[in-house]
TORKOL-4160 file (C-alpha; in steps of 0.2 Angstrom, whole numbers, padded with zeros to 4 digits, m for minus):
190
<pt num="1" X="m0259" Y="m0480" Z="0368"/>
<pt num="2" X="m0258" Y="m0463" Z="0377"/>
<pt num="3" X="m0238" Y="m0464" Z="0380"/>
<pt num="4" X="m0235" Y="m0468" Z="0361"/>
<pt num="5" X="m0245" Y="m0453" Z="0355"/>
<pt num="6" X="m0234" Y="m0442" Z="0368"/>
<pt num="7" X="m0219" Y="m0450" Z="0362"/>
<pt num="8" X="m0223" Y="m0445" Z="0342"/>
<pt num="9" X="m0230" Y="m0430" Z="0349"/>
<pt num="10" X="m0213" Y="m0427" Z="0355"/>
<pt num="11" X="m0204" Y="m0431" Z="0339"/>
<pt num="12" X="m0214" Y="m0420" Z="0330"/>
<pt num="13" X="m0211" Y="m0404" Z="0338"/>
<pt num="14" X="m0192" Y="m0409" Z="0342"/>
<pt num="15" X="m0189" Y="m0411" Z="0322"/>
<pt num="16" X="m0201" Y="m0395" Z="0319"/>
<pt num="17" X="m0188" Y="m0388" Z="0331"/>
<pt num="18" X="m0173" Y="m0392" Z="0322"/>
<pt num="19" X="m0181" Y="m0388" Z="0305"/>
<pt num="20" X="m0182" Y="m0369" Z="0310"/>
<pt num="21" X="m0166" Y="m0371" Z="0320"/>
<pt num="22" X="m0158" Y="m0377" Z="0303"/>
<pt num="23" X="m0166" Y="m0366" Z="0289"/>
<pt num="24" X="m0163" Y="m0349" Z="0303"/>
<pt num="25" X="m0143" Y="m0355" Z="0301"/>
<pt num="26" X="m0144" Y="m0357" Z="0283"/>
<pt num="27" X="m0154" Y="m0339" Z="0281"/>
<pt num="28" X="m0138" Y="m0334" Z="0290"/>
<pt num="29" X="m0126" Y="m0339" Z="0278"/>
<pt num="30" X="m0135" Y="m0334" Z="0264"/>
<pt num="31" X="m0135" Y="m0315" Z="0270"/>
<pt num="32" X="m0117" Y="m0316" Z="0266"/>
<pt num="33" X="m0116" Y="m0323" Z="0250"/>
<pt num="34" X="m0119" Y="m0309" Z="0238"/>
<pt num="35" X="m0122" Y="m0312" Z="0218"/>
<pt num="36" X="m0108" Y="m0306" Z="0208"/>
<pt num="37" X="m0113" Y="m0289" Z="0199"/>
<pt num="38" X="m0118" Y="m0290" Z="0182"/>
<pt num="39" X="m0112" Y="m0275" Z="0175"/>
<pt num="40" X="m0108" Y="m0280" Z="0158"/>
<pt num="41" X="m0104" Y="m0264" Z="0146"/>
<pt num="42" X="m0114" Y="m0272" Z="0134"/>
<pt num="43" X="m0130" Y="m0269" Z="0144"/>
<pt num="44" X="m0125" Y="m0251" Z="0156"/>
<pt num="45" X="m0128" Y="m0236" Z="0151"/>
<pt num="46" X="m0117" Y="m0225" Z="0140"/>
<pt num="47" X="m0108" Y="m0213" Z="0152"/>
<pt num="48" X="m0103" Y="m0197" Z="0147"/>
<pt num="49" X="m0085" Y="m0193" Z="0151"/>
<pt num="50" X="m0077" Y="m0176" Z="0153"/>
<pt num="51" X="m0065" Y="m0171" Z="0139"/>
<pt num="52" X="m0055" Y="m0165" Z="0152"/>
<pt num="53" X="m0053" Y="m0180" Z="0160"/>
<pt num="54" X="m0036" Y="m0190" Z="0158"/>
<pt num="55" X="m0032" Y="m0209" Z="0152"/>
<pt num="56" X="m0023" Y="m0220" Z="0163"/>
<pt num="57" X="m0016" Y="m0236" Z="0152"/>
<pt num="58" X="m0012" Y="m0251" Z="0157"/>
<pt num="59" X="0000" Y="m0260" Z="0144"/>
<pt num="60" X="0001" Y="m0277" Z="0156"/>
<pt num="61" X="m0016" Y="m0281" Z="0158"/>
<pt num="62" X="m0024" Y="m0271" Z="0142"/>
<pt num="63" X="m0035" Y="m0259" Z="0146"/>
<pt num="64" X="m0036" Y="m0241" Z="0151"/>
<pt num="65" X="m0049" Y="m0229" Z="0159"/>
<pt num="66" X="m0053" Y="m0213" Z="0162"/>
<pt num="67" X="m0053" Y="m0203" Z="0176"/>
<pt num="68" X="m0053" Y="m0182" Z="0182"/>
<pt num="69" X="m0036" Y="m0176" Z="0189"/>
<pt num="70" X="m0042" Y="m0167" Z="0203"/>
<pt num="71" X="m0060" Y="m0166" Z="0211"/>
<pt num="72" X="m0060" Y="m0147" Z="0211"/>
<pt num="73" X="m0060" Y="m0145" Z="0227"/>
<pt num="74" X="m0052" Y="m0134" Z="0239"/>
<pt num="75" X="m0051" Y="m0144" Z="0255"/>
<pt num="76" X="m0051" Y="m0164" Z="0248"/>
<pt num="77" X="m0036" Y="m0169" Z="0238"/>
<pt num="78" X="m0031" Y="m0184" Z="0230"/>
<pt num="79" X="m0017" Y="m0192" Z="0237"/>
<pt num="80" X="m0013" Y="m0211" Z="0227"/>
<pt num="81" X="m0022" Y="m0205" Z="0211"/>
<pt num="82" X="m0024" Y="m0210" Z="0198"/>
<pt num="83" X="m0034" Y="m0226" Z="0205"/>
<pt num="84" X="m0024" Y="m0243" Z="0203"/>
<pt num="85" X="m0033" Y="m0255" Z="0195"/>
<pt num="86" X="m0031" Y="m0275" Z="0196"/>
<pt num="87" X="m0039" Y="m0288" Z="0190"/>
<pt num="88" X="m0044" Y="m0301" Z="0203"/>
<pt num="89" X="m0039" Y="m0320" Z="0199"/>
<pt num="90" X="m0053" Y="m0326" Z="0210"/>
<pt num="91" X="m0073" Y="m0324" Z="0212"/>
<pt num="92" X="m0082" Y="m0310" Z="0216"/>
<pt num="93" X="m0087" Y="m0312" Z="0235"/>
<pt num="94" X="m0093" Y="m0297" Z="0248"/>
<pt num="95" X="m0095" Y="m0300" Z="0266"/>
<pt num="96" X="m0103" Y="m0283" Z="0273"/>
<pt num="97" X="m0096" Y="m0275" Z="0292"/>
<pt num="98" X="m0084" Y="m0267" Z="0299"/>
<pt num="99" X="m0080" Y="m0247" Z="0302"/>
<pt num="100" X="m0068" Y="m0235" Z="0291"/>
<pt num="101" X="m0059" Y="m0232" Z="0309"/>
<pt num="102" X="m0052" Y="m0252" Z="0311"/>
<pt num="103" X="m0035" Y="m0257" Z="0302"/>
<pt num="104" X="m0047" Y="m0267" Z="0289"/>
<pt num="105" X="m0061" Y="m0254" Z="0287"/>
<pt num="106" X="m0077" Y="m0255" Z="0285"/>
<pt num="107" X="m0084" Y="m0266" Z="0266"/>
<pt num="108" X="m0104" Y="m0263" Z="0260"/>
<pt num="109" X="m0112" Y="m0267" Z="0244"/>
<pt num="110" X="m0115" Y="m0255" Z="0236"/>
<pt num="111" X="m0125" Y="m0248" Z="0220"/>
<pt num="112" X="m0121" Y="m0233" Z="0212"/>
<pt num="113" X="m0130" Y="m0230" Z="0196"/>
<pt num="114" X="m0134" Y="m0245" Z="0192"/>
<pt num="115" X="m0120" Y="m0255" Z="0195"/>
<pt num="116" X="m0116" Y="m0267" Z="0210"/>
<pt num="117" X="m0100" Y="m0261" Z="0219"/>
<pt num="118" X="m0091" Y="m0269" Z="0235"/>
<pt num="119" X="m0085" Y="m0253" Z="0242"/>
<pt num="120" X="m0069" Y="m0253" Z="0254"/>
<pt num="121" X="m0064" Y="m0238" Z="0265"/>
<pt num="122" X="m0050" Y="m0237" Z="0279"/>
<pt num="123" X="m0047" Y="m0219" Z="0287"/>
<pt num="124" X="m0031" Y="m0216" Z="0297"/>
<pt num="125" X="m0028" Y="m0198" Z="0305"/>
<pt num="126" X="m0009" Y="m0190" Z="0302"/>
<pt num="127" X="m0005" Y="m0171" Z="0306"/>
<pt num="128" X="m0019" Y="m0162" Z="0304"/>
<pt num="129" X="m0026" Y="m0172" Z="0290"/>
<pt num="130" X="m0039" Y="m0188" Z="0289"/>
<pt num="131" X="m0032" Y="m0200" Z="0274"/>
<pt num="132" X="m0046" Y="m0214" Z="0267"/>
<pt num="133" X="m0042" Y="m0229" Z="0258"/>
<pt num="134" X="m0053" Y="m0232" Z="0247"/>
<pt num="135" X="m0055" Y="m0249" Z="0235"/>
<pt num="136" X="m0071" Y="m0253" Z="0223"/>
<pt num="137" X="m0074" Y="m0270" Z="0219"/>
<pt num="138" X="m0084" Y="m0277" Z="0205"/>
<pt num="139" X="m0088" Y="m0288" Z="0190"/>
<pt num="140" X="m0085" Y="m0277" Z="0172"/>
<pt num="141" X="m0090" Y="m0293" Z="0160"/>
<pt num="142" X="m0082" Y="m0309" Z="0166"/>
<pt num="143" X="m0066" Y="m0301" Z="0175"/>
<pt num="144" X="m0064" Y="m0296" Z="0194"/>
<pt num="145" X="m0059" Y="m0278" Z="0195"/>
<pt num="146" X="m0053" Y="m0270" Z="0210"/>
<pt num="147" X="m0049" Y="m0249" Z="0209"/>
<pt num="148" X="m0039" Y="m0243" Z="0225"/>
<pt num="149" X="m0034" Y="m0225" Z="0227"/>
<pt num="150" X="m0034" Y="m0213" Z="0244"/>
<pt num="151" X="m0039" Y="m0194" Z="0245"/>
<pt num="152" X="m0035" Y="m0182" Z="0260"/>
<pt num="153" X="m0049" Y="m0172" Z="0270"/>
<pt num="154" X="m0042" Y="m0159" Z="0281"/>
<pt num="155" X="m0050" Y="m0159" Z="0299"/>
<pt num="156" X="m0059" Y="m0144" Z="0297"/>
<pt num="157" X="m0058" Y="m0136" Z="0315"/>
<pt num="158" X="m0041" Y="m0133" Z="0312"/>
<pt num="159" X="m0046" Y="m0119" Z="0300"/>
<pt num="160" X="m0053" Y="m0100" Z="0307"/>
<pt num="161" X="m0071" Y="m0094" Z="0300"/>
<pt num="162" X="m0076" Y="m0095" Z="0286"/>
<pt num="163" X="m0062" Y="m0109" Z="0281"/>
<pt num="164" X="m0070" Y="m0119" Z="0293"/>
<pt num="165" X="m0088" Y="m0116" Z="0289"/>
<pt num="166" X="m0082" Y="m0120" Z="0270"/>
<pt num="167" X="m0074" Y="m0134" Z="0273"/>
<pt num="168" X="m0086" Y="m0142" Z="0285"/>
<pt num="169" X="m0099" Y="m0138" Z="0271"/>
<pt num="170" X="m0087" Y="m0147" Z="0257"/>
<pt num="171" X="m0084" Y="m0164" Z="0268"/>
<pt num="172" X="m0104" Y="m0163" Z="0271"/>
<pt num="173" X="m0108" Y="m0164" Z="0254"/>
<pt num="174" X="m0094" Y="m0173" Z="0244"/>
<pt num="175" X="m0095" Y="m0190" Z="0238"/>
<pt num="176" X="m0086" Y="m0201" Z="0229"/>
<pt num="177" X="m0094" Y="m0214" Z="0223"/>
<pt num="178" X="m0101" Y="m0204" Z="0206"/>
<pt num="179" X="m0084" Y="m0200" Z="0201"/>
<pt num="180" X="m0078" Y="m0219" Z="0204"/>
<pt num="181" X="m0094" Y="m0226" Z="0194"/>
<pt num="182" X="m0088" Y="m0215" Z="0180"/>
<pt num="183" X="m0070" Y="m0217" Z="0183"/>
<pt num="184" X="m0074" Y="m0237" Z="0181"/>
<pt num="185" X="m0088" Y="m0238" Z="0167"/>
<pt num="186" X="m0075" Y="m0230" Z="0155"/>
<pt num="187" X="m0064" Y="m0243" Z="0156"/>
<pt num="188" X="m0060" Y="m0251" Z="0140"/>
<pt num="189" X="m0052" Y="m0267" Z="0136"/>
<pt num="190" X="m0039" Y="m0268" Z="0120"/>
């Protein structure tokens, strides 16, 4: 009697085992399944764009957008701007890692007033200079929308005082993401 209550002893505690063996595995695959935005125009905020602000059309796919022509800056440019925009013939989907430095860069999620972005950026030095690819992923109604563009950061010890300081303090403090929100929230479909 002894040996068959070790024996379903044993069973039990092998299939508890398995259990959290199997439902740590599926914890892990769920981590990288992220829920498509939900960033319908119907339902965001209204956002105020600058009058300044050019309009890029796209007579192929039937929309345009809005978006500044410069960041006014004096040390970061824009380098493939206006930002091309694509609509994606496949789901939303955004598997988080890597760094800006390897040849794929580095992909997060991430929210930027509100709406759910899967954010892409690849730097690569050249003369001087530190150039980041940049793409913004995400779901405007029911389409897949993918903005790319690149700007250019000077490396900033290559400048004498106070050029450096100002620089430095320039790359410290700028960031994109705001102007891409805005950029993306005004499109408008025909």
């Amino acid at each position: 009697m002894s040996s068959n209550k070790n024996k379903i002893i044993k069973i039990l505690l092998l299939i508890t085992i398995l259990l959290i063996l199997v439902l740590s595995f599926v914890k892990l695959l769920e981590k990288d399944k992220v829920a498509p935005p939900n960033n319908n125009p119907a339902t965001t905020t209204i956002i105020n764009i600058p009058s300044s602000w050019l309009t890029q059309d796209d007579t192929v796919n039937n929309f345009s957008f809005r978006y500044p022509e410069n960041f006014n800056t004096t040390y970061i440019h824009t380098v493939d701007w206006p930002p091309q925009a694509y609509i994606q013939n496949k789901s939303f989907s955004c598997t988080e890692g890597g760094t800006s430095v390897e040849v794929l860069g580095s992909k997060k999620i991430k929210v930027i007033n509100g709406h759910t972005y899967c954010v892409t950026e690849a730097s690569e030095g050249a003369a001087g200079s530190i150039y980041i690819n940049y793409t913004y992923n995400t779901m405007i109604g029911n389409k897949n929308l993918l903005f790319a563009f690149s700007i250019r950061e000077p490396q900033c010890m290559n400048y004498d005082e106070p050029s450096q300081s100002g620089c430095k303090n320039e790359e410290a403090n700028f960031n994109i993401d705001p102007i891409i929100d805005k950029v993306i929230q005004s499109l408008l479909f025909k």
